[in-house]
C-alpha positions as a LaTeX table, in Angstrom:
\begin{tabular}{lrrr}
\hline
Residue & $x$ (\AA) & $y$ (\AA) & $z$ (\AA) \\
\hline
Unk1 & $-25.63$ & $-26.27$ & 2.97 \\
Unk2 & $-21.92$ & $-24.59$ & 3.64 \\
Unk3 & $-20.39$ & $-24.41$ & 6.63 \\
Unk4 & $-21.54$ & $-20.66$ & 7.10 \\
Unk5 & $-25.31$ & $-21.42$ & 6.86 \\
Unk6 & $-26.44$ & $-18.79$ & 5.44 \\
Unk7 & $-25.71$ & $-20.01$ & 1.77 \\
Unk8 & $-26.62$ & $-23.35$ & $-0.17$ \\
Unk9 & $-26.94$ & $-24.32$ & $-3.49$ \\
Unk10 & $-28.13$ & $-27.10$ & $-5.37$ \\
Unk11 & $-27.55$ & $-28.05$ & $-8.73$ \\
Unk12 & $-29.36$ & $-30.94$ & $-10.77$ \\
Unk13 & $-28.43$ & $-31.90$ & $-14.13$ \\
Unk14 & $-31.49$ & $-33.59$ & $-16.35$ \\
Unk15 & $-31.28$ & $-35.85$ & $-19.52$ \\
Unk16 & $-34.83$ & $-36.47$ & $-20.51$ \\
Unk17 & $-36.02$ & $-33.82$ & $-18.10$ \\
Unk18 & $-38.00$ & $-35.22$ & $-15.64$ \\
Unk19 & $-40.13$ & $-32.75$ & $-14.69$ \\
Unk20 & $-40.14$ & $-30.81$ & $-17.77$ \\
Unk21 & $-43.66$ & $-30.56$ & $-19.41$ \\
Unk22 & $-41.94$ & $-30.41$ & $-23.11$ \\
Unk23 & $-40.94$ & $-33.84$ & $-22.28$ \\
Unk24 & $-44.02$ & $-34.54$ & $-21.53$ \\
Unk25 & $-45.69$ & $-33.19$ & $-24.53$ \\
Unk26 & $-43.22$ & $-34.60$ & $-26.28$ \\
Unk27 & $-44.41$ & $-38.28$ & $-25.59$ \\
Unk28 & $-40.99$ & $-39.00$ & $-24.04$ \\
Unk29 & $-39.20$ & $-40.40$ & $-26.30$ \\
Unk30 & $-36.56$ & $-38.49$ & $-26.69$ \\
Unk31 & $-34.72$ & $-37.67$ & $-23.41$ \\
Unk32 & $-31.49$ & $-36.06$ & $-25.36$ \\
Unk33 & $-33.77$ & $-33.47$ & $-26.80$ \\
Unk34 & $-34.78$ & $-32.53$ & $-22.98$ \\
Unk35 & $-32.07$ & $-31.39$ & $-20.85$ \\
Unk36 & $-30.94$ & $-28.71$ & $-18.59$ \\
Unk37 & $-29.02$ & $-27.79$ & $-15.71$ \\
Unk38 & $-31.14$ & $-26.48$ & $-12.77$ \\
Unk39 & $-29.18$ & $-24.10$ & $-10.19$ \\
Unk40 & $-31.17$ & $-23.17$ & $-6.88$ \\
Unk41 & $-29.10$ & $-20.87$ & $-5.31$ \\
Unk42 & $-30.14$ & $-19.54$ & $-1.31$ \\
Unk43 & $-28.29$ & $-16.53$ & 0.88 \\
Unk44 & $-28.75$ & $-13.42$ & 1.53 \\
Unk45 & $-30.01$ & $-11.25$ & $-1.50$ \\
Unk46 & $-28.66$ & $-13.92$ & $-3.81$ \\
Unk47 & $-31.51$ & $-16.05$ & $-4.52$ \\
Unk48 & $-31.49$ & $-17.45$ & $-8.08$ \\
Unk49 & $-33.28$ & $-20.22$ & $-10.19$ \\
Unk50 & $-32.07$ & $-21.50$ & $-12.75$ \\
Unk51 & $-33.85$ & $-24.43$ & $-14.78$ \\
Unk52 & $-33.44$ & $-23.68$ & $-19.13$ \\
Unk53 & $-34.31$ & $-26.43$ & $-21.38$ \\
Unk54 & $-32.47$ & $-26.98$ & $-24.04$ \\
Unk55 & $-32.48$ & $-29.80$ & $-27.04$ \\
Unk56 & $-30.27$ & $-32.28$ & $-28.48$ \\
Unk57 & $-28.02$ & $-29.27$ & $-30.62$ \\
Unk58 & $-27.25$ & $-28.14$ & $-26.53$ \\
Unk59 & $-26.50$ & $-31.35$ & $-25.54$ \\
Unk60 & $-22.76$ & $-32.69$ & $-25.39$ \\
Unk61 & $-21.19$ & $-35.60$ & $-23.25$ \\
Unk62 & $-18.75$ & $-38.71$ & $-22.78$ \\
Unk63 & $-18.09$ & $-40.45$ & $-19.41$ \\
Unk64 & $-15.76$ & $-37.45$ & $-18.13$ \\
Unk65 & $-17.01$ & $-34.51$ & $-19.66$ \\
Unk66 & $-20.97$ & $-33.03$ & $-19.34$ \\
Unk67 & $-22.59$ & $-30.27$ & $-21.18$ \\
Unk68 & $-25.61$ & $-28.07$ & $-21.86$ \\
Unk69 & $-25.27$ & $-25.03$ & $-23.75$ \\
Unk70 & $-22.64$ & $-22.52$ & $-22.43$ \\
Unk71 & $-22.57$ & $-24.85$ & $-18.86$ \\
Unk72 & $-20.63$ & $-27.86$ & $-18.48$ \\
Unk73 & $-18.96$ & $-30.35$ & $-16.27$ \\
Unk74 & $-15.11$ & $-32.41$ & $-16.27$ \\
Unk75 & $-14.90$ & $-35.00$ & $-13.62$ \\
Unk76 & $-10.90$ & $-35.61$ & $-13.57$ \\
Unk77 & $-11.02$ & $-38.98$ & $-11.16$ \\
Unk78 & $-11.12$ & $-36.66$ & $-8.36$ \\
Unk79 & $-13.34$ & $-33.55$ & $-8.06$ \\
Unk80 & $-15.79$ & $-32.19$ & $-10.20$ \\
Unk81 & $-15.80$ & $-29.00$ & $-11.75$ \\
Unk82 & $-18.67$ & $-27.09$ & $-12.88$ \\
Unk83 & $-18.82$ & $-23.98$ & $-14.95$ \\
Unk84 & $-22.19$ & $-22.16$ & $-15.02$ \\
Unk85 & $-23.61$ & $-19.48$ & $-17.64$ \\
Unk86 & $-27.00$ & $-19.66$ & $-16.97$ \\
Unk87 & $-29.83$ & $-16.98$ & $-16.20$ \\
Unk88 & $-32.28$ & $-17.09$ & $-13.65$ \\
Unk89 & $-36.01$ & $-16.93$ & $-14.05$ \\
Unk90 & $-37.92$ & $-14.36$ & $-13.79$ \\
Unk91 & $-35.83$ & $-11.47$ & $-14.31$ \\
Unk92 & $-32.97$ & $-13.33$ & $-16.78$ \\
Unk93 & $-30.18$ & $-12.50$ & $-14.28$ \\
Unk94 & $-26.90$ & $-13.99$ & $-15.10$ \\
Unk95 & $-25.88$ & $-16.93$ & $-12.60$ \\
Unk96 & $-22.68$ & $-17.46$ & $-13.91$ \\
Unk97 & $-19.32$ & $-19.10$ & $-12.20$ \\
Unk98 & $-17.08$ & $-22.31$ & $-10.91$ \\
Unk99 & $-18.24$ & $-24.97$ & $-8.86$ \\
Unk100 & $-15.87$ & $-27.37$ & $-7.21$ \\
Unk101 & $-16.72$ & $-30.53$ & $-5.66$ \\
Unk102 & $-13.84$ & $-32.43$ & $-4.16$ \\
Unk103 & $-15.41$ & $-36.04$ & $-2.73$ \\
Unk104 & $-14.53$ & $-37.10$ & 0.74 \\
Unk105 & $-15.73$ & $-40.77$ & $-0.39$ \\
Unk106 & $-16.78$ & $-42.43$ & $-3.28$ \\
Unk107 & $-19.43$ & $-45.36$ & $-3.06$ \\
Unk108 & $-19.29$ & $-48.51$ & $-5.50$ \\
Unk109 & $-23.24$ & $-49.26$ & $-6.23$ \\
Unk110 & $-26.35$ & $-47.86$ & $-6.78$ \\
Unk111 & $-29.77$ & $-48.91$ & $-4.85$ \\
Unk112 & $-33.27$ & $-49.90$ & $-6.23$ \\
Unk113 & $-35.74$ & $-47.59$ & $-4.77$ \\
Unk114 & $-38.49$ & $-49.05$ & $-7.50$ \\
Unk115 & $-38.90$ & $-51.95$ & $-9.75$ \\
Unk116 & $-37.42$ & $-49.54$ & $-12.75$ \\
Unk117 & $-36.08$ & $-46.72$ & $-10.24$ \\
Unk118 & $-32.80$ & $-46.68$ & $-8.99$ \\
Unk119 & $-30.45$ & $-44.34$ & $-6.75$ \\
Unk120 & $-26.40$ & $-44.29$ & $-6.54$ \\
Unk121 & $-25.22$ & $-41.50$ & $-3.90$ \\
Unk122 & $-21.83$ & $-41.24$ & $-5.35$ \\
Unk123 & $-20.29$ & $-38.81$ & $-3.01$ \\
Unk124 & $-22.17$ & $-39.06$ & 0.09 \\
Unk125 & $-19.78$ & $-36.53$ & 1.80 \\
Unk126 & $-17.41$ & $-33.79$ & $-0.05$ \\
Unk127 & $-16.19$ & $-30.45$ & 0.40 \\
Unk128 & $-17.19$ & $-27.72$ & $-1.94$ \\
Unk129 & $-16.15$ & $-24.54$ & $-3.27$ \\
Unk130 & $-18.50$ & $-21.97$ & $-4.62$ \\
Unk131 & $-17.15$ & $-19.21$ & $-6.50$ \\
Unk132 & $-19.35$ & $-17.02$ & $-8.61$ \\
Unk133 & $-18.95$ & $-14.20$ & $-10.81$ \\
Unk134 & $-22.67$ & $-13.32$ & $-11.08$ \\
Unk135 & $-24.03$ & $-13.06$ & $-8.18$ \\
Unk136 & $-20.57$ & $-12.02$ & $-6.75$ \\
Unk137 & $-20.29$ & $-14.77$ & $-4.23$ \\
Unk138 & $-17.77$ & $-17.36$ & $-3.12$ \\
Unk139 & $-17.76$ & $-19.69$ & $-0.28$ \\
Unk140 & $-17.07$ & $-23.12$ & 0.88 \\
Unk141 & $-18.94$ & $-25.69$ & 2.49 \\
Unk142 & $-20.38$ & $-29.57$ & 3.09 \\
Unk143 & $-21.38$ & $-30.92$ & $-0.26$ \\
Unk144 & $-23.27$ & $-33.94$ & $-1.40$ \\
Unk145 & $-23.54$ & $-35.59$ & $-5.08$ \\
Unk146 & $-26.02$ & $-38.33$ & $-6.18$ \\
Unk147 & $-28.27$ & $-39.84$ & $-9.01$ \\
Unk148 & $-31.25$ & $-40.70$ & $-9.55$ \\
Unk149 & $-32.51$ & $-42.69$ & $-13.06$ \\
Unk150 & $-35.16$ & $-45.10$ & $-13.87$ \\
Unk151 & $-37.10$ & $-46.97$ & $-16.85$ \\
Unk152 & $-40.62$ & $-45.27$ & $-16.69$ \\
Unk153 & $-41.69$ & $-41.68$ & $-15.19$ \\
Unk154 & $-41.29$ & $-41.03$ & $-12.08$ \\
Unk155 & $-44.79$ & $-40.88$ & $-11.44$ \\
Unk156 & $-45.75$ & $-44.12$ & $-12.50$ \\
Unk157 & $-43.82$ & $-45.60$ & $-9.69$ \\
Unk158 & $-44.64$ & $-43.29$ & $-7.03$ \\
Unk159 & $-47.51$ & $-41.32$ & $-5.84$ \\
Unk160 & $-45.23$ & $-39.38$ & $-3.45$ \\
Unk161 & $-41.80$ & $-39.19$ & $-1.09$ \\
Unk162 & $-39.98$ & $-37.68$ & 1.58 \\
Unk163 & $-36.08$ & $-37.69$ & 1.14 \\
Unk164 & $-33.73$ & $-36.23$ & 4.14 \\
Unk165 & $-29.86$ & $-36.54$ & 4.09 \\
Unk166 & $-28.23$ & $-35.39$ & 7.25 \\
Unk167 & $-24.65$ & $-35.58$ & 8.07 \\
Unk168 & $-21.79$ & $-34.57$ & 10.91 \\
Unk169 & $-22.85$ & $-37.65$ & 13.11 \\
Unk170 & $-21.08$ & $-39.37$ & 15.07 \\
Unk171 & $-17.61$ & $-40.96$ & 13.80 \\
Unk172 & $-18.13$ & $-38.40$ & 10.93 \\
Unk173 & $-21.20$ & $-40.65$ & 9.43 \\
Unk174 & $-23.87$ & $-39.30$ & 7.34 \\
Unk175 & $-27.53$ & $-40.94$ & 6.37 \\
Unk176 & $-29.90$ & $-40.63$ & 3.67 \\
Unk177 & $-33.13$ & $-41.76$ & 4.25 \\
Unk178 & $-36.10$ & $-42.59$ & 2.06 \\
Unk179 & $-39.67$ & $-42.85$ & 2.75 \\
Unk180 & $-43.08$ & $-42.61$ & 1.01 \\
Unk181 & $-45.71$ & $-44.78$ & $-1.53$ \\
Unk182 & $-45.01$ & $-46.48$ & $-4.68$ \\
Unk183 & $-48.15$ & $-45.71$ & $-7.29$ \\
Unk184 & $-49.54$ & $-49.18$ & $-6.39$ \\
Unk185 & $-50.00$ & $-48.23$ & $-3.19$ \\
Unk186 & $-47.21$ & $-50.32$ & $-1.62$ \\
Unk187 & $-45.09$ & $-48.46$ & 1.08 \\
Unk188 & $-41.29$ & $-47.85$ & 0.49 \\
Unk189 & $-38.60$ & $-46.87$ & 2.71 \\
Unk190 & $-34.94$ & $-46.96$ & 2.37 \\
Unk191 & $-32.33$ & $-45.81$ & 4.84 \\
Unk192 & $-28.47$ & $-45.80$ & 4.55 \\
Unk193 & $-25.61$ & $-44.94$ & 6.63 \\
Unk194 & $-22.82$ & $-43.84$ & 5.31 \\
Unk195 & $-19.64$ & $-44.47$ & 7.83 \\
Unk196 & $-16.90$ & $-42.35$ & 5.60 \\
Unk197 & $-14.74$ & $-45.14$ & 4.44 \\
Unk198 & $-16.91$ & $-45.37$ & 1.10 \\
Unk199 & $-18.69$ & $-48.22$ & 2.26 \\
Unk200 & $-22.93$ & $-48.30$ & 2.86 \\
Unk201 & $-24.78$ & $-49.38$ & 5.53 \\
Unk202 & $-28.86$ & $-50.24$ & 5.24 \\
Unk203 & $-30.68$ & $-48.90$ & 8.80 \\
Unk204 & $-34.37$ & $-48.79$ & 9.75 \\
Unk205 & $-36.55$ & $-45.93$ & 8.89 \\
Unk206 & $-38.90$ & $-45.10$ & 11.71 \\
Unk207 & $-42.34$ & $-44.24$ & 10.95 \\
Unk208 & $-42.87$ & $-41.22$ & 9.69 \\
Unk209 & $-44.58$ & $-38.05$ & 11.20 \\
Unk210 & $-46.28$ & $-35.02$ & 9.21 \\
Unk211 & $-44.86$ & $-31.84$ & 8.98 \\
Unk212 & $-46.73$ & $-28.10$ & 8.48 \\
Unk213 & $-47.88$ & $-28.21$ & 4.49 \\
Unk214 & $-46.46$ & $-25.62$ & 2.60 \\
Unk215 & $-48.30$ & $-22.69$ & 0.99 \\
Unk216 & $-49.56$ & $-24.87$ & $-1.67$ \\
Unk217 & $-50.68$ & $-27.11$ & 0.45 \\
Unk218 & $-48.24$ & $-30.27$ & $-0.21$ \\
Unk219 & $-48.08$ & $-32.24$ & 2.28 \\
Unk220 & $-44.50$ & $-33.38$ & 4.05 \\
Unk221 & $-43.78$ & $-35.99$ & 6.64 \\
Unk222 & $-40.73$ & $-37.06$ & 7.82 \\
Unk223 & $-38.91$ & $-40.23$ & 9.34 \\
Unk224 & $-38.10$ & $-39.85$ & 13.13 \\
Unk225 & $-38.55$ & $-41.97$ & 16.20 \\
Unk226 & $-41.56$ & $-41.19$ & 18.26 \\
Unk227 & $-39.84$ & $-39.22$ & 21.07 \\
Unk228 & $-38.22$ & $-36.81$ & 19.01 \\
Unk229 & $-39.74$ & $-33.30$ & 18.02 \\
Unk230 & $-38.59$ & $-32.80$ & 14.56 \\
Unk231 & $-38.38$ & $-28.55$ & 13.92 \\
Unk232 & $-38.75$ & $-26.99$ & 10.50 \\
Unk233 & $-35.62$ & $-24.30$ & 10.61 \\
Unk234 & $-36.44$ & $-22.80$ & 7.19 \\
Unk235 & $-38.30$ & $-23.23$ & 3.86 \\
Unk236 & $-36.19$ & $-23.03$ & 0.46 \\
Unk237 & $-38.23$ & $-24.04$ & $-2.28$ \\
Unk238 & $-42.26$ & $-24.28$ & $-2.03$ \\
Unk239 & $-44.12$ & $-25.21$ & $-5.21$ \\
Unk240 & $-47.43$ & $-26.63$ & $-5.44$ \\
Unk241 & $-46.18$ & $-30.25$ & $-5.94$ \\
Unk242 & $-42.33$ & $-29.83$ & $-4.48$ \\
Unk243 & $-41.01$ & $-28.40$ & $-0.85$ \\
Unk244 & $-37.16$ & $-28.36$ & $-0.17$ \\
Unk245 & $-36.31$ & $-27.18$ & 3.70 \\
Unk246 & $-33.75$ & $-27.57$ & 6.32 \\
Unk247 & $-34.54$ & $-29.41$ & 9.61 \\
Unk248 & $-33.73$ & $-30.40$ & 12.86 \\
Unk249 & $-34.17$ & $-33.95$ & 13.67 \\
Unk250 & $-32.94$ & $-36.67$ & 15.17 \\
Unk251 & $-31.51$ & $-40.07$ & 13.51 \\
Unk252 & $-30.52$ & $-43.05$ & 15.16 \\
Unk253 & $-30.66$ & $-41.23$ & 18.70 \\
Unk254 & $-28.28$ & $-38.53$ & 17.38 \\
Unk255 & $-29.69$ & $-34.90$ & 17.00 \\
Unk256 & $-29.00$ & $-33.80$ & 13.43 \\
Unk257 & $-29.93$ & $-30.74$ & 11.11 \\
Unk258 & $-30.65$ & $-32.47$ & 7.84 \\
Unk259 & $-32.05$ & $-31.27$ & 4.52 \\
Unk260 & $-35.59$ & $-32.35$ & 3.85 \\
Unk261 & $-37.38$ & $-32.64$ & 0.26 \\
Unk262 & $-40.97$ & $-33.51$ & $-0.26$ \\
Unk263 & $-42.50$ & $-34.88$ & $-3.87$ \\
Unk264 & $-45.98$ & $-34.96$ & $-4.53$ \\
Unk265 & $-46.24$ & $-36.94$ & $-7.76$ \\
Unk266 & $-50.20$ & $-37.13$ & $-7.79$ \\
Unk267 & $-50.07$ & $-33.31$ & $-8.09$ \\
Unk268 & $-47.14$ & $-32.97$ & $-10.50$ \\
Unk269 & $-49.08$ & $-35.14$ & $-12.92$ \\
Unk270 & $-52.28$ & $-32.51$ & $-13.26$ \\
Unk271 & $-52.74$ & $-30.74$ & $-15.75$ \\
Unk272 & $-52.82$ & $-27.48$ & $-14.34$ \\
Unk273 & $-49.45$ & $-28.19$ & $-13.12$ \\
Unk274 & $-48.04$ & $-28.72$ & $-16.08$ \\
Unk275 & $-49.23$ & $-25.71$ & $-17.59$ \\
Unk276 & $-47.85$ & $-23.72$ & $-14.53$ \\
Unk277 & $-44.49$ & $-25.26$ & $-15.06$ \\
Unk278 & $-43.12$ & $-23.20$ & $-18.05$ \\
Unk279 & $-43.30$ & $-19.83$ & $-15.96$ \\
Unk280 & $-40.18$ & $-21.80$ & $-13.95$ \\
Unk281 & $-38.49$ & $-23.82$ & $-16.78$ \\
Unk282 & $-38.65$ & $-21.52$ & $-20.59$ \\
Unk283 & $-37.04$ & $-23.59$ & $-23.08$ \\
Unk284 & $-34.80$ & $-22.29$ & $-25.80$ \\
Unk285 & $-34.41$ & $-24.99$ & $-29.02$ \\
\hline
\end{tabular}
């Protein structure tokens, strides 16, 4: 979220799409053939999603320089600049514009969430700068930049998971924390501090407590110490196997506002999913 809460935006960039159901179809086996940038864009009469697959023709990369169609990235050892042509589903309206992501941090490993799964929060902490031609927009704000990769499908290594990152605690310190159930049934939690100096600091995750299901029904819990009364501020994203929302919670005894992101995998992998999917993500060969 920015510093004038009223806007947010997430972007995610997929190679081998992992919750496209042409990749699926596909058999998987070619993840350069599957990617796309998704944009998720939240304020005031300026909601947008963005989520176009593209194949390999679209494709275009080297360890500096990212690219899908029109879009693409340039990391220049210091920020990261994104420029978007896009257009939002349903109504094809342009989402087009600069993105700059200037890291307050930079962290030196990534973390195994999974026997095959793995997580690296590059930038736990930046400063961003939104400035968009269509929708006419520009702000600036608290921005975060991570990845996520693994060896199998996601949903052969989890049935589900609740992911909150929070950050303005004390000493300037921000947390990520990680809880939910690996597809054998095993629990999983992983928490980390993150102190500002680039360095990463493995806390305990308190059990977890449910939270009101969405519209769809999916089912969110999150990790917070008995005592404390977690609140639901608002709702972003509510699909019938992913919820995305801002909270208020507490972490470590401090009182935080956090975001919050619940993934049913159990319910991503049904069919009639899958067949909804395409209504949010067209492709274009």
């Amino acid at each position: 979220m920015s510093s004038d809460s009223r806007f947010g935006i997430s972007i995610i960039c997929f190679v081998g799409s992992v919750f496209s159901p042409y990749y699926y179809w596909a058999g998987r086996d070619d993840p350069e053939n599957h990617v796309c940038i998704n944009v998720a864009l939240y304020g005031p009469h300026s909601n947008r999603w963005t989520m176009t697959e593209r194949g390999r023709s679209a494709l275009w990369r080297n360890a500096e320089h990212f690219a899908v169609g029109q879009s693409h990235m340039h990391w220049d050892g210091s920020e990261l600049t994104l420029d978007l042509v896009e257009r939002a589903v349903p109504h094809l309206t342009p989402v087009r514009g600069r993105i700059r992501l200037i890291p307050d941090q930079l962290t030196e490993r990534p973390h195994t969430l999974a026997p095959k799964h793995y997580w690296w929060p590059h930038a736990p902490s930046a400063r961003i700068e939104v400035d968009l031609d269509r929708p006419d927009l520009t702000w600036q704000g608290d921005g975060y930049l991570d990845q996520n990769w693994g060896d199998e499908p996601i949903e052969d290594g989890f049935s589900r998971w609740d992911w909150l990152r929070a950050e303005g605690m004390s000493g300037g310190a921000g947390a990520v924390l990680y809880a939910g159930e690996r597809r054998n049934g095993a629990p999983f939690a992983l928490g980390m501090r993150f102190p500002g100096d680039g360095s990463c600091e493995e806390i305990e995750v308190p059990p977890t407590r449910g939270l009101k299901p969405g519209f769809w029904g999916v089912g969110r819990s999150i990790p917070v110490a008995t005592e404390a009364e977690p609140k639901i501020l608002k709702t972003f994203e509510d699909s019938p196997f992913y919820m995305r929302s801002h909270v208020e919670t507490e972490i470590g005894g401090e009182a935080v506002h956090a975001m919050h992101e619940s993934l049913d995998l159990d319910r991503f992998s049904s069919r009639v999913v899958k067949l909804m999917l395409p209504f949010r993500m067209p492709r274009i060969r």
